[in-house]
Every structure is written in C-alpha cells, then in structure tokens.
C-alpha positions in Angstrom: -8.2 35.3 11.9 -11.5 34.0 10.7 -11.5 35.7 7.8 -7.8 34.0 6.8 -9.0 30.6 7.9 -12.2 31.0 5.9 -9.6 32.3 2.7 -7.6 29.1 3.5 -10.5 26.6 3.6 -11.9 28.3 0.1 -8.6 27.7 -1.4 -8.2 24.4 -0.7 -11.7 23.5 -1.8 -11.0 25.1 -5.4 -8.0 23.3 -5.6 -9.1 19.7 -5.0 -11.9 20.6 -7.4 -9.7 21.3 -9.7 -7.2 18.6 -8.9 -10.1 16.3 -9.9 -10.6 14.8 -13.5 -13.7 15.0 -15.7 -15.6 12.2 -15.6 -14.9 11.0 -19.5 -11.5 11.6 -18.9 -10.6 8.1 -19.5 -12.5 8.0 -23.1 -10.4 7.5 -26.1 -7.6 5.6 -27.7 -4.5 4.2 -25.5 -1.5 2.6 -25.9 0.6 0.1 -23.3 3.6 2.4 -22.4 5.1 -1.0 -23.7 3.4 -0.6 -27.2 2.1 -3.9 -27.1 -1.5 -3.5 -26.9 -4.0 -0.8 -27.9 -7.4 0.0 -26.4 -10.6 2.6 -27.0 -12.4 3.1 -23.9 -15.8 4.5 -24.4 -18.9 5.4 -22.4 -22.7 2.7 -22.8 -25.0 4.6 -20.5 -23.6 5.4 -17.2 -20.6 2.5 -17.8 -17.5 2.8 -19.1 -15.9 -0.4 -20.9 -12.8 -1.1 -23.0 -12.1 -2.9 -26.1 -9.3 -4.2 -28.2 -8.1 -2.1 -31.3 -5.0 -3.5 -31.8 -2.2 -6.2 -30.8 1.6 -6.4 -31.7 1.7 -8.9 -34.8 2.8 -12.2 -33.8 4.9 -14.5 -36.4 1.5 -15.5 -37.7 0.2 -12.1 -38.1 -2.6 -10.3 -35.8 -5.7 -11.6 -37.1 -4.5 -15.2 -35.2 -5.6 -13.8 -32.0 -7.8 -15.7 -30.3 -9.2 -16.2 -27.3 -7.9 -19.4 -26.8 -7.8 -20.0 -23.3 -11.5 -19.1 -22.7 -12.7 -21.5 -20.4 -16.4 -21.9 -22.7 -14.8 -23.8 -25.3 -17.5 -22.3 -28.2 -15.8 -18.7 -27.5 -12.1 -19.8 -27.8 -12.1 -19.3 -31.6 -13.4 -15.9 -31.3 -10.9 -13.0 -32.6 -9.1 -10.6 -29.6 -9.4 -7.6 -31.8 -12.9 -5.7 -31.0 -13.7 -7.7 -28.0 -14.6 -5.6 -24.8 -11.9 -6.7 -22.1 -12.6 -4.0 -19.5 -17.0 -3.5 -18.7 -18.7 -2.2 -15.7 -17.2 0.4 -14.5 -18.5 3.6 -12.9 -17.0 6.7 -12.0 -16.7 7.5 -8.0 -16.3 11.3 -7.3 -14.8 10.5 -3.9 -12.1 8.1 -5.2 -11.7 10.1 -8.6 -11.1 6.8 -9.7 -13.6 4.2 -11.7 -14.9 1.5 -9.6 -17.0 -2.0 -9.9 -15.2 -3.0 -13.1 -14.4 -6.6 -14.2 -11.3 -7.0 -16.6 -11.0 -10.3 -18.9 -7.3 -11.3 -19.2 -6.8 -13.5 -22.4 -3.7 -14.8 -21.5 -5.6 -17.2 -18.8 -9.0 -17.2 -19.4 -9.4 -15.5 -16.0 -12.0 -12.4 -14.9 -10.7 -10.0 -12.0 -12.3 -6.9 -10.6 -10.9 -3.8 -11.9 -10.4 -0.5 -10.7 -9.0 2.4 -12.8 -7.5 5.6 -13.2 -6.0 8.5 -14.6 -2.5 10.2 -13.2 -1.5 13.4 -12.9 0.6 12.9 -15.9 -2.2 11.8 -18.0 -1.5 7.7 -18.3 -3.9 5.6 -17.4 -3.7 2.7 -15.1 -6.0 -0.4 -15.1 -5.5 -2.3 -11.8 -7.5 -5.9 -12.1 -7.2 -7.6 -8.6 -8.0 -10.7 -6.5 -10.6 -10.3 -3.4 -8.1 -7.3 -2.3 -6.4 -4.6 -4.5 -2.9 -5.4 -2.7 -3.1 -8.7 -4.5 -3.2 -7.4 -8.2 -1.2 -6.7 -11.4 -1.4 -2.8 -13.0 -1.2 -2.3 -16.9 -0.1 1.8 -17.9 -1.4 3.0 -21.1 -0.3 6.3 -22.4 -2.8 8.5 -24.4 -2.6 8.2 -28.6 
C-alpha cells in the first residue's frame, strides 16, 4: 500500500512539473486573436515587458498613432509603434503565471496592474486590473 501511494504521489509530482511552462515561454511575437494589434514580449534582466510592433492601419495610415490621450501633455505626440505597453513583470513558479506587471492602455491614458499568462493551448492572456483582478478587462493574443 505504501509502495502505491508513494508511485501515486511521484506521478502526480512529474506531471504538474510538466504541466508547468518554461519561464521564457511568453517571449516572442503575438497577435490579438482579433488581428488588431501586434506585440514582441521580450526578457531585460529578470523582467519581462512588451512592446508595440504593429497596429491595424487606420484611414490615415499606421504611423498616426499616437499616444494622444497621455495624460503628460509632452508624450502625447509620441508614436504607438515601439513603445513598451506591458513592463515589470516577473515570473511566479507557484502561480505559473507573471506577476507585478503594470500595463499602459492608450486608448485612456490609464496604467493598471497586470498579470499574465500562457494557456494550455498556447495563447496568451494579458489581464490589466483595478485594486482586484475580478475588476479587470483580458486581451488574447495567439502566437505568430
């Protein structure tokens, strides 16, 4: 009986280690399962941020991005495209999730703490969230 309990307790060790992603899973190129937005998240020391490749064109083209409703008035001119909208995250182990991250959203001006993650069927989902993680919006990226 021991020897079957010990068996069961081995098995479901290896399989929640396996269950769990790499760290750098998150690093690379994704799209909005929309196809509205693409991003590169990449690795600066022990953080992982994300940054703007790509928008879908508006009627005046993509380079009119800006950051417009930036509430410093001297950044509201600056381009979209290249600027980091996801910084300061870290991975947690526990959680198998990345943790401590502050997301910009353009469309208000507006900073929200972040949390992200990778699914089971690879798509990535960036929660940004007010005080509590109930009171937040999720964006799903697919890999490129």
């Amino acid at each position: 009986m021991k020897k079957i309990i010990a068996v069961l307790l081995f098995s479901l060790l290896a399989l929640l280690c396996l269950a769990q992603k790499p760290p750098d899973a998150i690093l690379g190129t994704w799209i909005t399962t929309t196809g509205n937005c693409k991003i590169q998240v990449y690795k600066q020391s022990e953080e992982f941020k994300a940054k703007i490749l790509w928008l879908k064109e508006n009627k005046n083209g993509m380079n009119d991005y800006t950051d417009a409703k930036n509430p410093d008035p001297a950044l509201r001119s600056r381009k979209l495209l290249g600027m980091d909208v996801v910084d300061g995250l870290h991975y947690d182990a526990e959680q198998n999730e990345y943790v401590d991250g502050v997301i910009y959203d353009a469309r208000n001006g507006k900073k929200w703490d972040s949390v992200v993650w990778v699914t089971d069927d690879n798509l990535l989902k960036i929660k940004g969230y007010w005080l509590f993680k109930f009171l937040s919006e999720t964006s799903t990226f697919k890999r490129e």
